[in-house]
C-alpha positions in Angstrom: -8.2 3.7 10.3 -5.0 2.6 12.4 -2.9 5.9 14.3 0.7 5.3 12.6 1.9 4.4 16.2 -0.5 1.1 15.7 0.9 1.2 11.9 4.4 1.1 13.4 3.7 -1.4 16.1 2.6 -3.9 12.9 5.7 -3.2 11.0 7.8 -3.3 14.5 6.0 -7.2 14.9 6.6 -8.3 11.6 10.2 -7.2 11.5 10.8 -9.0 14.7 9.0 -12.5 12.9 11.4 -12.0 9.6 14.6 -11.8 11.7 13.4 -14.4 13.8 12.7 -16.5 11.0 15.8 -15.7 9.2 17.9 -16.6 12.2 16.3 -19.6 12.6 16.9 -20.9 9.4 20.6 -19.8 9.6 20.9 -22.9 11.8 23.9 -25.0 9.8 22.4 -28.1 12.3 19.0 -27.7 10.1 18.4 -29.9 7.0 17.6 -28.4 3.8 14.1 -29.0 4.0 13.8 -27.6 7.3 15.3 -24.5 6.1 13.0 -24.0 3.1 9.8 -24.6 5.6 11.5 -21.8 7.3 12.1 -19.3 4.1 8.7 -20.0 2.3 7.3 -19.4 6.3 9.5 -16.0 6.1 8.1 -15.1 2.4 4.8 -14.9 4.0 5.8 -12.9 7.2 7.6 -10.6 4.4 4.7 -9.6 2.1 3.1 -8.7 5.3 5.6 -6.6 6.2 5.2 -4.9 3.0 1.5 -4.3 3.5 2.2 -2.6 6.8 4.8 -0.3 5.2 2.2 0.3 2.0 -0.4 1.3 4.7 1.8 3.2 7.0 3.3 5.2 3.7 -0.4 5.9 2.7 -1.0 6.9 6.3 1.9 9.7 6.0 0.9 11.2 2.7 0.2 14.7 3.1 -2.1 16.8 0.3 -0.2 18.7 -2.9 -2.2 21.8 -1.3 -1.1 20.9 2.6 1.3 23.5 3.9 3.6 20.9 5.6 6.4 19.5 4.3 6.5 16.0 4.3 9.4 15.0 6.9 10.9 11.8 5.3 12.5 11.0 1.9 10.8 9.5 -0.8 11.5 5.6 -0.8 13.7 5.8 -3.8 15.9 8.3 -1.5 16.1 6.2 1.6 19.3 4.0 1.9 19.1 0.3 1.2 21.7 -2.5 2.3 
């Protein structure tokens, strides 16, 4: 099983790919075409951004009878832009 610092280094990675990608395709000197390679390249980068956060959340779950508190807000808690 992956140490969350591994966990985070995947999410940190696939971040970096999405905004890449995103910039990229914010080129206004790119056809349409090229820019929807670009997004449908992006959707892919995304869902596995998703998986990393899944695992990384399942990673940081702490038992109902654990003693420690778990340190971050549940995702419906955390602020969104």
């Amino acid at each position: 099983m992956p140490t969350i610092r591994e966990l985070l280094l995947v999410i940190d990675i696939e971040l970096e790919e999405y905004a890449h990608l995103v910039s990229m395709a914010r080129n206004p000197a790119l056809t349409s075409k090229e820019r929807r390679n670009l997004i449908s390249v992006s959707q892919a980068t995304w869902r596995r951004l998703e998986a990393a956060h899944r695992d990384l959340e399942n990673s940081l779950i702490v038992p109902a009878n654990d003693s420690r508190a778990r340190r971050t807000p549940p995702r419906s808690e955390l602020v969104t832009r």
